[in-house]
C-alpha positions in Angstrom: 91.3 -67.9 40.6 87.6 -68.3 40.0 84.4 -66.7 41.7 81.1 -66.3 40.4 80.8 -62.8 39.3 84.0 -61.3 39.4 83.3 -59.3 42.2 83.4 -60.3 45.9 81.0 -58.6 48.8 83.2 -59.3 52.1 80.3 -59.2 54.2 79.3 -62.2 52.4 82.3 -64.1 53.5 82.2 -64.0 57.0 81.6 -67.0 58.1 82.1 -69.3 54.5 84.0 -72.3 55.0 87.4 -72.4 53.4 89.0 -76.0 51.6 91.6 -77.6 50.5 91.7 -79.2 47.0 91.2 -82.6 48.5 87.6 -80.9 49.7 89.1 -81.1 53.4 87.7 -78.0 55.6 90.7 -75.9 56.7 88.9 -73.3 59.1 86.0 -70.3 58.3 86.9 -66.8 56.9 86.8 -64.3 59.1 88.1 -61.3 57.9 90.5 -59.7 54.9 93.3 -58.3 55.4 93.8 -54.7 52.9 96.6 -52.1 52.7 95.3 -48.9 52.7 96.6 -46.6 49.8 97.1 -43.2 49.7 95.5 -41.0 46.8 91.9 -42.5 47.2 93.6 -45.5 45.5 91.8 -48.8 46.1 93.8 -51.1 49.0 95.6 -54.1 47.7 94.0 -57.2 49.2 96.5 -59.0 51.6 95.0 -62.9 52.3 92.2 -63.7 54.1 91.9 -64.3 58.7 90.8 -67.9 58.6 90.0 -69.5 61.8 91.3 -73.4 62.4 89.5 -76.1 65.2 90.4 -74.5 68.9 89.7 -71.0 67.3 93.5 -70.3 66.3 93.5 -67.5 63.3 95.7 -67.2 60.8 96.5 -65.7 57.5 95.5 -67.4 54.2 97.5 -65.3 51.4 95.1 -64.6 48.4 97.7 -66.0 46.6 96.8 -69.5 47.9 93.2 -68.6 47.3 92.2 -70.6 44.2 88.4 -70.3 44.3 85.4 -67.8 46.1 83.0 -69.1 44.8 79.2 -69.0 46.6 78.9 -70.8 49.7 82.9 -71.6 50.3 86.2 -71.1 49.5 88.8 -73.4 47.8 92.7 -72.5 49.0 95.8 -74.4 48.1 95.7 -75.6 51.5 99.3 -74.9 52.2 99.2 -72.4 55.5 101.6 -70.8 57.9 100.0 -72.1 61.4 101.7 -69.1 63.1 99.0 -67.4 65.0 97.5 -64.3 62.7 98.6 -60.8 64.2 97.6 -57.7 62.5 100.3 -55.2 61.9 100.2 -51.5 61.7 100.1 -50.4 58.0 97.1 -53.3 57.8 93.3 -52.9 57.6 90.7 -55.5 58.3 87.9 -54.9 56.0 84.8 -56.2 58.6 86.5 -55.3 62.1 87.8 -51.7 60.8 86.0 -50.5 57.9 82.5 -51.5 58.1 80.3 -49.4 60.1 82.8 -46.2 59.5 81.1 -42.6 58.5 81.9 -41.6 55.4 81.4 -38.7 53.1 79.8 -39.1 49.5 82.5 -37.0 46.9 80.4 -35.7 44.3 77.2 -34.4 46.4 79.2 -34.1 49.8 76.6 -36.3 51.6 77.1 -38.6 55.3 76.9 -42.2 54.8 77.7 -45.8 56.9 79.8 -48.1 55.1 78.0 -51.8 54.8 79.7 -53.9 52.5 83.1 -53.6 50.6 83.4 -55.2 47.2 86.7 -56.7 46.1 88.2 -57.8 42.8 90.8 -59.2 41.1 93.0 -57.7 38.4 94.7 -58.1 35.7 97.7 -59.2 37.4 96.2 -61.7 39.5 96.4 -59.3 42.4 93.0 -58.3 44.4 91.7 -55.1 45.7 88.7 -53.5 46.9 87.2 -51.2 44.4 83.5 -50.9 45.8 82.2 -49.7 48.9 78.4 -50.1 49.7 77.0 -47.5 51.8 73.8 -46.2 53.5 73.3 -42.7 53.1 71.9 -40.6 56.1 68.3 -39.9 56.0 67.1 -36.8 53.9 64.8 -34.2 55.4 61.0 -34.6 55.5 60.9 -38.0 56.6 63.1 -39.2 53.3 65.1 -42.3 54.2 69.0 -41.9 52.6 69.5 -44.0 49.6 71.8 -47.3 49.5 74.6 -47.3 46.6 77.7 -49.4 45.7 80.3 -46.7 44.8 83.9 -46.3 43.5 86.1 -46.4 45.9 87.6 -43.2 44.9 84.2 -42.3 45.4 84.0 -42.0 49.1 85.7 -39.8 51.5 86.7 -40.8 55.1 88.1 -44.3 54.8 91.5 -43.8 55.0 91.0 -42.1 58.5 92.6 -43.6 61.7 90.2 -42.5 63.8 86.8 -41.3 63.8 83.3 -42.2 64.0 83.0 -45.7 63.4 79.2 -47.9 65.0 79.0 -51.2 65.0 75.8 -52.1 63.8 76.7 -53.7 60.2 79.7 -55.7 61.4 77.5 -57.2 64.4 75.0 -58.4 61.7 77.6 -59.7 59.7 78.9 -61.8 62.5 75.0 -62.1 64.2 74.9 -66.1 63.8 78.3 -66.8 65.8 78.6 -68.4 69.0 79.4 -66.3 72.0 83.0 -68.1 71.7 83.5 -67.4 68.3 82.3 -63.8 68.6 84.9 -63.8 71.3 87.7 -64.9 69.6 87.0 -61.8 66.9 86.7 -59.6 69.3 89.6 -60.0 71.1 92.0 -60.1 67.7 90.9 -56.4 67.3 92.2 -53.1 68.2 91.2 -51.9 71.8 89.3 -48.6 70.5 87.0 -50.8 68.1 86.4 -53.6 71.0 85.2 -51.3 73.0 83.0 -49.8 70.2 81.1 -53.5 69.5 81.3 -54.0 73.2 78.4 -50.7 73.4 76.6 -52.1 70.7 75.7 -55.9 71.6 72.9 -56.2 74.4 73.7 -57.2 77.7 73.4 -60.5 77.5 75.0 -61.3 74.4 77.8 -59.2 76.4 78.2 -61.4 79.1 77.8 -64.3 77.0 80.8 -62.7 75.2 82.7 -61.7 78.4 82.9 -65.0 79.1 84.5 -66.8 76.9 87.3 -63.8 76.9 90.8 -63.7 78.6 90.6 -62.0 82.2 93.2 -59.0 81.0 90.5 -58.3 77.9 87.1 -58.9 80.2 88.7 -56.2 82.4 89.3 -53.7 80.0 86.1 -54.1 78.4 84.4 -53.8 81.4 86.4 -50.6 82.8 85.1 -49.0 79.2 81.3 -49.3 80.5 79.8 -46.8 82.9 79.2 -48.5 85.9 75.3 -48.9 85.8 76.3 -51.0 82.3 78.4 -52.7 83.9 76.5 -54.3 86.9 73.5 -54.8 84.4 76.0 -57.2 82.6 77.8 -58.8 85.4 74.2 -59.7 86.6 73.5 -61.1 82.8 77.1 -63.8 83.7 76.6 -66.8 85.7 77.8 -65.8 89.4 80.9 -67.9 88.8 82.3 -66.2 85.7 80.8 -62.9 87.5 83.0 -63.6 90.5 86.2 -64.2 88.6 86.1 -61.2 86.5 84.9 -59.0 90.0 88.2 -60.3 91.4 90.5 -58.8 89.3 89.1 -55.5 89.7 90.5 -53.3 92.3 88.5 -53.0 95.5 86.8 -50.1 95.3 85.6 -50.8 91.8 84.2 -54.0 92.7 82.8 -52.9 95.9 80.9 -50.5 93.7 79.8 -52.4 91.1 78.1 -55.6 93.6 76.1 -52.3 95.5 74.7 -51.2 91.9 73.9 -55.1 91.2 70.1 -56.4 91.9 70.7 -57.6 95.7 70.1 -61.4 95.4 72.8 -61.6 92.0 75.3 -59.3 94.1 75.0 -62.1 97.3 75.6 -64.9 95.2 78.9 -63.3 93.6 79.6 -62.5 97.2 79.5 -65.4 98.8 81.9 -67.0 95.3 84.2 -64.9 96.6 84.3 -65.7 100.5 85.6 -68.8 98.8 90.0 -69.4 97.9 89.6 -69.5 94.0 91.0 -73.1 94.1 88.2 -74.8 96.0 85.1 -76.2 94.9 83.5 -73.1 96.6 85.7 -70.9 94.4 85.0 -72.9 91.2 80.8 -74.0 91.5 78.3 -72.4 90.3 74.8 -71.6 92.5 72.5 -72.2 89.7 71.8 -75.8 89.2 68.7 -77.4 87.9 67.3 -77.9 91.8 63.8 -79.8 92.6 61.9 -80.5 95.4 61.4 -84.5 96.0 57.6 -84.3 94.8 58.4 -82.9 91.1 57.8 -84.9 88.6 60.4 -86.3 85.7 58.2 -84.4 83.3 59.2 -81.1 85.4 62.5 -82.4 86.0 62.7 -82.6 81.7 61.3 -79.4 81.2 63.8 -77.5 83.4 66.7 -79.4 81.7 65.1 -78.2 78.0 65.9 -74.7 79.1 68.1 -73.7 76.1 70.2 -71.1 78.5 71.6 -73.6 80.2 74.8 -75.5 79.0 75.1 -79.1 78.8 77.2 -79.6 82.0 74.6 -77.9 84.0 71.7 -79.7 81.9 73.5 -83.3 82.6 72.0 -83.5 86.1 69.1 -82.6 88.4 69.7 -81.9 92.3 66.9 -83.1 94.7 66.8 -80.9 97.8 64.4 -79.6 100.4 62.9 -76.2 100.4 64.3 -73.8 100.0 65.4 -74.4 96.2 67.7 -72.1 95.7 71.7 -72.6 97.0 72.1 -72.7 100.2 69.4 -75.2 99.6 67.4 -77.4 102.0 68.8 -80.6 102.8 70.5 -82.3 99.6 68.6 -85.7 99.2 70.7 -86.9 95.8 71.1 -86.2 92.1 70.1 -87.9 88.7 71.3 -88.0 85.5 69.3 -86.3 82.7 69.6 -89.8 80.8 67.5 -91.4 83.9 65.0 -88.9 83.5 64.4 -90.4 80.3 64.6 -93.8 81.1 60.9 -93.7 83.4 57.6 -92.5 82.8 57.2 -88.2 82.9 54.7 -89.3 85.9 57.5 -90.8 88.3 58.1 -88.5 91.4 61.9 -87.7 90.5 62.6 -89.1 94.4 62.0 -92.5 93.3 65.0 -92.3 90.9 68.0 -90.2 92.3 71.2 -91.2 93.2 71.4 -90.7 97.3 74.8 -91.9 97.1 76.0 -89.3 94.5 80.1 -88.5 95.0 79.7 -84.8 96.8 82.4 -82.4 97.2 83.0 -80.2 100.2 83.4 -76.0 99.3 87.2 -76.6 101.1 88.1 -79.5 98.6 90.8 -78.6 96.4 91.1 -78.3 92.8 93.2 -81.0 91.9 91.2 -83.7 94.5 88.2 -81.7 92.8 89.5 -82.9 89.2 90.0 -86.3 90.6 86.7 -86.9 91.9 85.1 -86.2 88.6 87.4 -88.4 86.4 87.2 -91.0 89.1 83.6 -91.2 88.6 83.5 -90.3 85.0 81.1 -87.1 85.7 80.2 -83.8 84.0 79.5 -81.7 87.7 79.3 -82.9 91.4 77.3 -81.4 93.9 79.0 -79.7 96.4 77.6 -79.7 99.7 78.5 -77.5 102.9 78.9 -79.1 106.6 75.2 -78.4 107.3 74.0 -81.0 104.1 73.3 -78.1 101.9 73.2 -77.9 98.0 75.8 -74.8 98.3 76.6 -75.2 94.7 77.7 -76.9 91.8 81.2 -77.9 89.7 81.1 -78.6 86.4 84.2 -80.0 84.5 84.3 -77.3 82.3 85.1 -75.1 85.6 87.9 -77.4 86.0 89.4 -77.3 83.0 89.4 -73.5 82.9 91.8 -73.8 86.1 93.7 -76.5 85.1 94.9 -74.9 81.8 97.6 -72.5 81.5 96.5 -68.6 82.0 97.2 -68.1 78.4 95.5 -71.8 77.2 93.5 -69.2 74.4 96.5 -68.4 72.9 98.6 -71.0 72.9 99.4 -72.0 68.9 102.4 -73.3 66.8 104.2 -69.7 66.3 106.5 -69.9 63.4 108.6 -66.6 62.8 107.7 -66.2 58.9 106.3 -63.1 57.5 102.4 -63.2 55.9 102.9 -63.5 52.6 105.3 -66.7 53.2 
């Protein structure tokens, strides 16, 4: 096996692309997997936590690691598609090591652990032999020192528990998308979720929350005082707010929609008057809604608004005042690639759809699902008995339902061990 100096920072490999030999991508590292020795010995590098298209993880042996070299990694490209589980006498070097308090041997002094080096040996085997830490600030001002140590250096990493931030491994994984942030998350131990859970801001939170199984949003969320935890529900789109508020028990909820700003809390509300497998259950109340006098250039500037994702970006609701859900009278819809098609000057009434397919709050999901692959669209209006814009589907709200609970973790499970 090659790298480029010998040494290996694992910070730096969160994130790197992994390959076969035939220069195929395989998945992106993200983690390594040690054994912790006793004896201040350095820990025996397992493989590495790659992560496959559809955000499966598994384990890549180091022994089917030929090359880490900058900017990617080369493996044999033989892998066991069983879905990766940690077991109990394993560490993961970014999830469980970085951020953890250490002590300094020789001059007794605190530090945070940053970075872990690892290398191989003469044996072909690899362990971690360096640990980069910041020490904590001197008196008078003095900032602590950074300093790649021995392992046998540093005191404290062997522990089970103890203090242990987040603030290192969040910059290490800064650049990933709420889903694949997600997906690390939720492979980790409950104690250090909840740690990186304090430590992101409330909207990267929610964006987070999101994209995470109901069982693990809930537990996350029971972790948060409840002040927290109504700032981030109100951060979640009032659908995926609505869904995680009805799995909590009714007091909790109840509590948590009082502490929410009143005009979030009566959206969730009114999501939830709503059987979750109608279009009322399923829409969302925040579509891109205009009056008829806007103009396509306004019509273009609210669908540039990166917050937004595509499915809510695809189309533009025409309504009377007021524009908010429950709307004015709904007048039609158009498509973000008619928008493009006139001049920015054109009133956006002189291009909408008036006979746009509309869904009723009391549709069900699977005549909900039919109406958009009838009509080959990304979201349908859905419109109460009083010709209201009540809300919005998008397919992706569909497709949430129509996969099974435990669609995030469905993988090819093979019973082999890791090394195999």
């Amino acid at each position: 096996m090659s790298s480029t100096s010998g040494r290996v920072f694992v910070a730096r490999l969160a994130g790197l692309v992994a390959y076969d030999p035939a220069g195929d991508r395989v998945g992106k590292v993200r983690d390594v997997v040690v054994v912790l020795r006793a004896d201040a010995k350095p820990p025996r590098v397992l493989g590495l936590v790659l992560e496959l298209v559809g955000r499966r993880t598994v384990f890549c042996p180091m022994t089917r690691v030929t090359s880490i070299d900058a900017g990617h990694v080369i493996t044999t490209g033989e892998l066991n598609l069983r879905r990766f589980e940690q077991r109990s006498s394993e560490t993961l070097v970014l999830a469980q090591l970085l951020d953890r308090s250490v002590t300094v041997r020789h001059d007794e002094v605190k530090a945070v652990v940053y970075d872990v080096g690892m290398e191989q040996g003469r044996h072909r085997e690899w362990f971690c032999t360096k640990v980069a830490v910041h020490e904590a600030a001197k008196r008078f001002g003095r900032r602590g020192q950074s300093q790649v140590l021995d392992w046998s250096d540093v005191e404290g990493l062997t522990a089970q528990e103890g203090s242990q931030g987040a603030s290192n491994l969040l910059a290490t994984l800064d650049a990933m998308r709420p889903a694949d942030l997600a997906n690390v998350i939720r492979e980790l131990p409950a104690k250090r979720r909840h740690e990186i859970a304090a430590a992101l801001g409330d909207e990267r939170l929610a964006d987070v929350l999101e994209e995470l199984p109901e069982e693990v949003q809930v537990e996350i969320l029971g972790h948060l005082d409840d002040e927290r935890a109504a700032d981030v529900l109100e951060e979640m789109s009032p659908d995926d707010a609505a869904d995680l508020i009805a799995e909590l028990p009714p007091e909790t909820a109840e509590q948590l929609l009082t502490l929410m700003e009143p005009g979030e809390a009566r959206d969730v509300r009114r999501l939830l008057s709503y059987e979750e497998s109608t279009a009322g259950g399923l829409m969302t109340t925040e579509p891109i809604i205009l009056a008829p006098d806007a103009t396509l250039a306004d019509a273009l500037a609210r669908v540039r608004q990166h917050e937004l994702v595509p499915s809510l970006a695809a189309m533009v609701y025409v309504c009377r005042g007021p524009l908010e859900t429950p709307s004015g009278r709904f007048l039609g819809a158009a498509h973000f690639q008619r928008l493009l098609r006139e001049p920015p000057s054109t009133l956006v009434s002189a291009v909408i759809d008036h006979d746009v397919p509309r869904l009723r709050p009391e549709t069900g999901l699977q005549d909900v699902a039919g109406l958009l692959a009838t009509y080959n669209q990304v979201a349908s209006p859905v419109v109460d008995e009083f010709g209201r814009l009540v809300g919005v589907v998008t397919v992706d709200d569909v497709l949430d339902h129509l996969l099974p609970e435990n669609w995030r973790d469905r993988t090819t499970r093979e019973e082999t061990p890791h090394g195999t």
